[in-house]
Residue, then its C-alpha position, 0 to 999 in steps of 0.5 A: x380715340x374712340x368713345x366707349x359710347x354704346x350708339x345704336x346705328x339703323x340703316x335703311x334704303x328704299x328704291x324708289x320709283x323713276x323719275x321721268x328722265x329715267x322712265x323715258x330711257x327705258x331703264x330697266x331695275x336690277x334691284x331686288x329685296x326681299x326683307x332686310x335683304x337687297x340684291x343687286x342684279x345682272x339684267x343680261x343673266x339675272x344671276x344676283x351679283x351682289x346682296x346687301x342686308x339692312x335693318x330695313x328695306x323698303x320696296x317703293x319702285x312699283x306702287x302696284x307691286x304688292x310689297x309696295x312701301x309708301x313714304x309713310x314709312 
């Protein structure tokens, strides 16, 4: 049986850069956020196929993009 505990749960995600395995392919990112919000995307149609809310989500892909997030956070 479950406890009657009240614990608070926070789940974050972040995306992060390719590796050079990855870069080397040619892979192409169909991951877009924006706040809590991560939305995964059909690269062919760029028609959003699924949306995920977290408590946080940190855009860690493109160290230029200007909603670049360190590790720091």
């Amino acid at each position: 049986m479950a406890s009657a505990k009240n614990d608070n749960i926070q789940v974050s995600v972040r995306v992060r850069p390719w590796i050079a395995r990855e870069a080397a392919r040619e892979h192409v990112c169909i991951v877009r956020m924006s706040g809590d919000s991560t939305e995964i995307v059909d690269e062919r149609s760029s028609v959003i196929t699924r949306r995920f809310t977290f408590d946080n989500s940190f855009w860690s892909f493109d160290p230029s993009d200007p909603h670049f997030v360190g590790q720091e956070q």
